[in-house]
N, C-alpha and C positions, 0 to 999 in steps of 0.2 A: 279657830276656824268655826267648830259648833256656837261657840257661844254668841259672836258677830252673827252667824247664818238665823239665829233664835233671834237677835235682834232685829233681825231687817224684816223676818215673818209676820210680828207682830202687826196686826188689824188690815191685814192682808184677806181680800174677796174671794171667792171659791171660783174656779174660772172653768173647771171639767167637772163631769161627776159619770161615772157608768152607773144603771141602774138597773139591775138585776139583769144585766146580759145573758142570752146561753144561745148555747148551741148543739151540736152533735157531742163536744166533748165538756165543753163549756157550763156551769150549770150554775145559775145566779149570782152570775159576777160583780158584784158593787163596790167603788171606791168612790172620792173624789179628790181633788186635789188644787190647791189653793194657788195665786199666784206668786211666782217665783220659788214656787218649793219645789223639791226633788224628791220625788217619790221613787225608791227600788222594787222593782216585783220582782222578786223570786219565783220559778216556775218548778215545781217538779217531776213532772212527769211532759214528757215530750209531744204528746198529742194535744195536752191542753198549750204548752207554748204555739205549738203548730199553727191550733184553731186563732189563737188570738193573734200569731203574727199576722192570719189570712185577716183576718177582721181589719185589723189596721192598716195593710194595704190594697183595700175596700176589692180581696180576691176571692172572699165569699162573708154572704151577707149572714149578720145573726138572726136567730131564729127566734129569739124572743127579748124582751128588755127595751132597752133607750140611751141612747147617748144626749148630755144635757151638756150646750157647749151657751155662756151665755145666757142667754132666756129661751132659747133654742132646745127644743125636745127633736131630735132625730132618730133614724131606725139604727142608723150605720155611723161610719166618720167622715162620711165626706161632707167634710166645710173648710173652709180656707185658713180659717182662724187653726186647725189642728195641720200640723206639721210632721213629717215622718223621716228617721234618720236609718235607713234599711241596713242590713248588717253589710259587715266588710264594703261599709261606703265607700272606700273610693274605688270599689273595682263596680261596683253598681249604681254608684251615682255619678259617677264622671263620663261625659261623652266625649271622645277622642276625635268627632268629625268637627264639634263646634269649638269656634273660638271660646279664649276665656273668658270674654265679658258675656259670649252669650250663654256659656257653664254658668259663671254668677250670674245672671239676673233671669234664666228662666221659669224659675218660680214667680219672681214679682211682676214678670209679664204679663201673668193670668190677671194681678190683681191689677196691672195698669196697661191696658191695652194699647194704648200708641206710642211704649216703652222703645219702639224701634223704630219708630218716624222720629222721637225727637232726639237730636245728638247730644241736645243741652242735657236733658237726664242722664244720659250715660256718660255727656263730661265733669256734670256732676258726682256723679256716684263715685268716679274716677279719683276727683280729686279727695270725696273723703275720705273711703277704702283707700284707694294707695299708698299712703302712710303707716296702714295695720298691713295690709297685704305685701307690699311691696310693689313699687312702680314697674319693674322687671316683668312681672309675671302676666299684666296686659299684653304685654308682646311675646311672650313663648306659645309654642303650640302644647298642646295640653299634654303628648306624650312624654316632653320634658322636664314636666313638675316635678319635684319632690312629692315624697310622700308627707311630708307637714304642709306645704304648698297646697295639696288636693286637701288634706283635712280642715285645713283656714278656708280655704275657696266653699268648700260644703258648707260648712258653719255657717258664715257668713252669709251665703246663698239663703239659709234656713231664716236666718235673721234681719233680711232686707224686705222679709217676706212678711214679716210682723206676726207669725202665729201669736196665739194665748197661752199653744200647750205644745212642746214636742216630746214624742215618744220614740225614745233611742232602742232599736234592738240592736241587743248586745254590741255597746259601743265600743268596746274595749276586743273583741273577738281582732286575734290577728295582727296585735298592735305590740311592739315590742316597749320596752319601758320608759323610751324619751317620748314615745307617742301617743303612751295612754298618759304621761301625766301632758302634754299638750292638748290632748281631747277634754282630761279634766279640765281644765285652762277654758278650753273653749268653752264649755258648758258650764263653769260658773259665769262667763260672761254674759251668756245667755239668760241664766236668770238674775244677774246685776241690773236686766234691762227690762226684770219684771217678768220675762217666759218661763210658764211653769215647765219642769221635768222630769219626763216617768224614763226612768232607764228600766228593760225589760229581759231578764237574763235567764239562761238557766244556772251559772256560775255567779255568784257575787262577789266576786274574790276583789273588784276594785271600785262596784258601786257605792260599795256599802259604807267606803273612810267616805264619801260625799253626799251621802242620802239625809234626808231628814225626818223621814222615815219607813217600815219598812212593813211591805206587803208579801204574802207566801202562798200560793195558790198552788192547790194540790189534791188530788182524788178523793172522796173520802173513803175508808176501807181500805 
């Protein structure tokens, strides 16, 4: 698996990069990360997790640094290109008021605005996704999904959405073992399509068989 993963890397763009980020707990944070690789960050102490899960979903700004997404120098992450897989996703990313197709495609709304005038896109979408997703689950209401059902319908979501980079936290938190190796599943397909991926953990206990490599972010002292 490593050795195919070193293969596909090769003369692969740098598509994210942090540059000296900080914040209140945060204090010159810099990586970057290439396309379709899987970066792991280790986090040790729980305050600096905290600060950066805020940062990522853009719940408080940083204080100093640059996020470089493209040719793009930004304060923060809010750009579309950057993708966010929040923890215990399917209790925090799934909306039980909206149908399935509007779960899947409300991400790609933003990027195609008349997504819900035209039927032809969403019978499109239909017919590609329905083959991976299953034809069935257009017609359930979302309380009925499986739990591998809601984690394909996320993914997916994440992936029609075309980021450059998505940042999982803690993808695996909550997920019993036919689910975390399904999430791995998912997330090597994500970067088969080119999307780079930072898994962001306080545990690494199952990023790590997947990573290609690996970052440790920790107080000094």
């Amino acid at each position: 698996h490593m050795e195919n993963r070193q293969e596909q890397l090769k003369e692969r763009h740098q598509v994210f990069a942090a540059d000296h980020l900080s914040g209140e707990q945060i204090q010159d944070l810099s990586f970057s990360v290439d396309e379709g690789e899987c970066l792991a960050v280790q986090i040790l102490d729980n305050s600096l997790f905290v600060e950066l899960r805020d940062f990522l979903l853009q719940e408080k700004e940083p204080e100093g640094g640059a996020v470089l997404i493209g040719a793009r120098r930004k304060r923060n992450f809010s750009d579309r290109r950057i993708a966010v897989i929040r923890e215990l996703a399917t209790r925090t990313m799934v909306f039980p008021e909206l149908s399935y197709m509007e779960n899947l495609c409300i991400s790609l709304s933003m990027r195609v605005p008349t997504l819900w005038l035209k039927k032809s896109i969403r019978r499109s979408i239909r017919r590609e996704y329905g083959p991976i997703l299953g034809e069935e689950v257009f017609d359930l209401p979302i309380s009925s999904l499986t739990e591998r059902q809601k984690y394909q319908m996320i993914y997916t979501r994440v992936q029609l959405a075309r980021p450059d980079i998505i940042f999982c936290i803690q993808p695996f938190k909550g997920a019993d073992l036919p689910h975390r190796i399904h999430i791995w599943q998912l997330l090597e397909q994500l970067m088969d399509h080119g999307i780079a991926v930072v898994l962001v953990s306080l545990n690494l206990s199952d990023s790590l068989s997947m990573a290609d490599r690996l970052l440790v972010i920790g107080k000094e002292g």
